[in-house]
C-alpha positions, 0 to 999 in steps of 0.5 A: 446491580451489585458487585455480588450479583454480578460476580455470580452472573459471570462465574455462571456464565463461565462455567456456561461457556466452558460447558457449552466448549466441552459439549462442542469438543466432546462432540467433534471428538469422541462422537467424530471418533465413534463415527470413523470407527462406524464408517470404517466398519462399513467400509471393512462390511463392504470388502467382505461383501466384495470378497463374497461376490469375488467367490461366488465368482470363483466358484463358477469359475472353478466348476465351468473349469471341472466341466470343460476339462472332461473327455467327454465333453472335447467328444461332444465337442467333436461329434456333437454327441446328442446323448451327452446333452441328455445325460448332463443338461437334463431337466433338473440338471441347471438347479443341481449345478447352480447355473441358469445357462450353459453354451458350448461354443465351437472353434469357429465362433460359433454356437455348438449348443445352449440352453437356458432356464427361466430364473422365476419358474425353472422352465428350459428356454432359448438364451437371450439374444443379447447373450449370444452376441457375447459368446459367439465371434471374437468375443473373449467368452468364444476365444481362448489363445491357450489352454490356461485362458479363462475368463470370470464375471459380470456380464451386463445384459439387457435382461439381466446382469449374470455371473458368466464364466468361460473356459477353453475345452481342451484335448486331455493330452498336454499338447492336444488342441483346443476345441471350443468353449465352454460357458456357463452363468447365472442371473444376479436377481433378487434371490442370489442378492439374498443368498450373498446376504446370508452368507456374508450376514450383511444386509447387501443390495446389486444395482445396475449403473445403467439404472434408469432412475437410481435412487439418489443415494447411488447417484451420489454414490457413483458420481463419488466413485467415479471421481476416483473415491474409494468405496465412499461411505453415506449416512442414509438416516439417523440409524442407517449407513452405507459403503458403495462399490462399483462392479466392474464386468467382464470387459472392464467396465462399471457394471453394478453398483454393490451397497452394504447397510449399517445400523448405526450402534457405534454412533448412537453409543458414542452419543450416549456417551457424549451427554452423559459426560455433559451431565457431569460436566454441567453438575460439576460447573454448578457446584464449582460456581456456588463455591467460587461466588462464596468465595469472591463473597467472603474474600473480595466483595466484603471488603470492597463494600467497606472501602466503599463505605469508608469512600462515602464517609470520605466524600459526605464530609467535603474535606480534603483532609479526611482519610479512608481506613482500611486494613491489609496488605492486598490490592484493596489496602493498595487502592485505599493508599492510592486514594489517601495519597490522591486525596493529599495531592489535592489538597496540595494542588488546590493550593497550587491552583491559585498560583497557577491561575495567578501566573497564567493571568500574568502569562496572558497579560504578557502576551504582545497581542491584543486579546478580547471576546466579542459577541455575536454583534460585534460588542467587546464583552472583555479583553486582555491588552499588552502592558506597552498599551495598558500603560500608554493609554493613560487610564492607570490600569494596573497588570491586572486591568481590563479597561481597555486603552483610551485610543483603542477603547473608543474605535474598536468597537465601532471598527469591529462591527464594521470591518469584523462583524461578517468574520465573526458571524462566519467564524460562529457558523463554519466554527473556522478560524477567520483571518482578516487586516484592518487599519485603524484609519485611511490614512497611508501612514496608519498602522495595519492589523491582523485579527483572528477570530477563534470561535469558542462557544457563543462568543469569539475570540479575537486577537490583533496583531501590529503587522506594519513591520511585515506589510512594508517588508512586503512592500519592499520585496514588491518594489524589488520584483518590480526593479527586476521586472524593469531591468529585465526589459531595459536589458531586452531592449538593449539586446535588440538595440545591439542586435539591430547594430550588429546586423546593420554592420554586416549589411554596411560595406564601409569598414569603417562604418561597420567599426563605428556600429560594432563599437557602439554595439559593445557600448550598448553590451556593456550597458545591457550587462549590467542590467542583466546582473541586477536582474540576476542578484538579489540587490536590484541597485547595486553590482559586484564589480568584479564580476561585471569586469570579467564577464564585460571582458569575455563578451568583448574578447568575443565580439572582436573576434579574438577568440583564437588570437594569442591574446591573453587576459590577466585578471586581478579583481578584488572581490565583493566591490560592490557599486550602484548602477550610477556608477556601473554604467560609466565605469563599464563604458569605460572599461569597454572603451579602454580594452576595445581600444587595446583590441583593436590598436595594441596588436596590430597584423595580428600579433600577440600579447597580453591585456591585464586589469587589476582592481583593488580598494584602500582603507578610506574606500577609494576603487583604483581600476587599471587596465594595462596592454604590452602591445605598440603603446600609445601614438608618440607625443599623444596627450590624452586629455586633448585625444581626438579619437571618441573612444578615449573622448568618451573614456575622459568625458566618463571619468569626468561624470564619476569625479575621477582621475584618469592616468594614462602611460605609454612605452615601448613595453605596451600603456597602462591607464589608472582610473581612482574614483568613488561610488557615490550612491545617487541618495547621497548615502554611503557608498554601495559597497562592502568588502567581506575579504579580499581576493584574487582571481586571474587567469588567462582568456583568449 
């Protein structure tokens, strides 16, 4: 379908729409406003029909009133006059007032006379039963307070719904008394419905709201009206609206139902109106859309069809170097510039493509992976290799080469049909990607590999990475979790070791018993500590020593129990002295030994002082530790190399298993002990030790 064709489809189509909106527009505009205008008509009918029921009602009211306030009518009332029934209510007395039934009602409720006319032939009868029940007793019809009390409209009977209008029959006098009622009415049938329809020229139609079938259109009616609707108005049919009103009675109560029929003329012209405006509409849109599809044609649709033409002289000639020629200034000269200009960038960028496709190449030659396709069967189709293997293979391949290298090319087909074929075939139905490892050989020592097998079309592509670096670091982190592992269970035992110790000394009554347990305890404390702490860090070989000394002193200060003493403890402690656990264990023995010691023998009966410990390293890694007391001092002439006491045994036997010197000092001014030793890794490398800077920590624990 040509440009032309299509153009004049959618500018019919437009104007289709357009005419289609404005029919819908004009509908629910001006045949809705026609429509309002006939409904309010209706409704405005309706009031007049209302008003002249109102007045038919008025006017019997106002005859019942000339009637009642005649003297002799109170006489009647009085004496019961025969005579004045004879001469006012004769024969054709009833047709000559308007009236179908007329009572007199006494002061005491009760009927003084009446009469009735049958409505079809005109002869005289009895009232109903049904309306002297509403004319005798209390009812508003037989009682009047006063002389200006009247009462005026529908009443409901069984037989007939009436105009009934009662008035009091009063004395002529001001103040004379009241001496019955008077009540007169007339049935609503068929003929006084036809006179309020001449009289009001309207087509109007009275029915009961006790109807037993009504037909629907005054069900509908009532239910609206007695939903608080106001006068609700109906379309019948296409020629025929109605308004309905209720009617109430006497008492209030809905009594009649009053419709008022339309002919619907206003609507109709309203439609008239409406398609004569679609017409013109639909003529106008005709003519509009010849001239807009002429006007496309001439201003548009030419030229577009040279451009074309231009374009496929353009694409028959297979060169990027023809140009498309078209004149102007608008958007048609624009899109013949844009493809002169894209023509020239392609001309440029087919000269740039073969440089990019010749640095992508030496970009994937570059890459430190292995990259090969293989097929379905696990057969190497090609592969690009890392320069490092290209050139140690041996085979002279240049950047460029896809032979594979001599040590690969031999065992990687062979390995990937063995360990690779099931990735592939997964990796070929799932269309995932598929990750495995693989060692060239058995052997511990062999390298491990990382394949992942991208699928692509019917074939793969595999790539494989050197992962030892990242296997033995696993490895390590794995020896590592276990070296925790094992410090934290040796570390629990010694704790139950300690704890079985401290337990045994409160059940032991020898004290010097108890000493010894307690003693061995903190020794195996101080082990425990130390385990804990390599436990803790993430160096599982090696503590921070420092901090070891001060937690081992705070655990002793404890168990002796000087908590509240007025012991003061001075750290001096050089920071990051880190030791292996070789040379931790002996040094921690020995500071337990040498504090314990002052704990116990330094301050006897209770007394106070001070326990300070400095440690501190040189330039050529030497770790001096002192531990220095102001208690009693040592025992007068005691050499410490020839002690007979354990603590200070152990604490020289230790200093001998680290290769270090061991000082000790006493005066009256408390003893110092000065340790100098080196850590000595058990592998026989450097010492396990760096000092980041150096610090100081002191403070005083008790």
């Amino acid at each position: 379908m040509t440009l032309r064709h299509r153009t004049a489809i959618a500018v019919l189509a437009a104007c289709a729409l357009i005419t289609v909106a404005l029919f819908f527009a004009l509908q629910s505009v001006i045949a809705a406003r026609f429509t309002a205008v006939e409904r309010e008509k209706a409704a405005q009918d309706l009031a007049r029909a209302s008003i002249a029921l109102d007045q038919d009602v008025a006017g019997l009211e106002s005859s019942v009133e000339g009637w009642a306030s005649r003297e002799d009518t109170y006489q009647f009332m009085q004496d019961g006059n025969a005579d004045f029934i004879a001469v006012n209510f004769g024969e054709s007395s009833f047709s000559e007032l308007g009236i179908d039934f007329v009572v007199f009602v006494n002061n005491s409720g009760q009927v003084a006379y009446s009469a009735a006319v049958d409505p079809s032939d005109g002869t005289r009868t009895p009232i109903f039963p049904s309306l002297e029940q509403h004319v005798t007793g209390d009812s508003i019809l037989a009682r009047h307070p006063d002389r200006t009390s009247s009462v005026a409209g529908i009443l409901l009977l069984p037989e007939h719904a009436a105009l009934v209008a009662s008035q009091p029959v009063p004395q002529s006098s001001k103040m004379g008394a009241i001496a019955g009622s008077l009540v007169m009415g007339r049935y609503l049938s068929d003929a006084e419905a036809q006179v309020l329809s001449l009289a009001t020229d309207l087509s109007l139609e009275l029915r009961r709201v006790d109807e037993p079938e009504p037909p629907a259109d005054y069900q509908a009616a009532m239910s609206s009206l007695s939903g608080g609707e106001l006068s609700p108005v109906r379309e019948l049919n296409g020629d025929t609206i109605a308004a309905y009103d209720l009617v109430p009675d006497i008492y209030g109560n809905p009594a009649l139902v009053l419709r008022v029929d339309e002919p619907r003329d206003i609507s109709a012209q309203g439609r008239q109106l409406v398609w004569y405006m679609i017409y013109l509409l639909i003529g106008f849109a005709l003519a509009t859309s010849f001239m807009v599809v002429v006007g496309i044609d001439s201003l548009v649709l030419r030229r577009v069809r040279r451009l074309r033409t231009s374009v496929e002289t353009v694409a028959d000639s297979r060169s990027s170097s023809e140009r498309v020629a078209i004149g102007g200034r608008d958007e048609l000269a624009y899109i013949a510039g844009a493809i002169n200009r894209m023509l020239a960038s392609l001309e440029q960028s087919h000269r740039a493509l073969v440089e990019t496709e010749a640095r992508n190449r030496a970009l994937v030659e570059a890459i430190p992976d292995l990259m090969f396709r293989v097929n379905q069967d696990g057969e190497v189709i090609e592969g690009s290799w890392p320069l490092r293997a290209r050139g140690a293979s041996g085979n002279g391949g240049g950047p460029g080469s896809r032979d594979l290298p001599d040590d690969i090319a031999e065992r990687l087909p062979a390995q990937m049909k063995q360990l690779g074929l099931p990735h592939i075939r997964k990796a070929l139905e799932s269309g995932e990607t598929q990750v495995f490892e693989f060692q060239m050989s058995p052997d511990a020592g062999s390298p491990h590999y990382e394949a992942r097998v991208v699928p692509g079309g019917a074939d793969v592509l595999v790539m494989v990475r050197d992962v030892t670096e990242r296997k033995h670091e696993e490895e390590a982190r794995q020896k590592s979790l276990l070296l925790k592992e094992i410090h934290h269970r040796v570390k629990n035992n010694l704790q139950v070791i300690s704890g079985l110790l401290y337990l045994q000394a409160r059940r032991t009554r020898d004290q010097k018993l108890v000493e010894v347990l307690n003693e061995s305890s903190n020794r195996v404390k101080s082990v425990a500590l130390i385990h804990q702490r390599l436990q803790q860090s993430k160096d599982t070989v090696s503590v921070e020593l420092g901090e070891y000394i001060r937690d081992l002193t705070t655990v002793l200060l404890h168990s002796h129990g000087r908590e509240s003493a007025p012991i003061r403890l001075d750290l001096d402690l050089e920071k990051n002295v880190v030791i292996g656990i070789d040379t931790a264990v002996p040094c921690g023995l020995i500071v337990n030994e040498l504090v314990s010691n002052s704990l116990k023998h330094g301050f006897p009966d209770g007394r106070g002082g001070r326990i300070s410990i400095s440690l501190h390293t040189d330039e050529s890694d030497s770790i001096t530790l002192a531990i220095s007391d102001n208690g009693v001092g040592l025992p007068e002439g005691l050499d410490i190399h020839k002690a007979d006491t354990l603590g200070l045994q152990l604490a020289m036997s230790l200093s001998g298993q680290l290769g270090a010197s061991m000082e000790a000092s006493s005066s009256q001014d408390g003893t110092e002990f000065i340790i100098r030793f080196r850590d000595t890794p058990a592998d026989g490398g450097k010492p396990a030790r760096e000092v980041a800077h150096a610090g100081t920590a002191s403070g005083d624990r008790r």
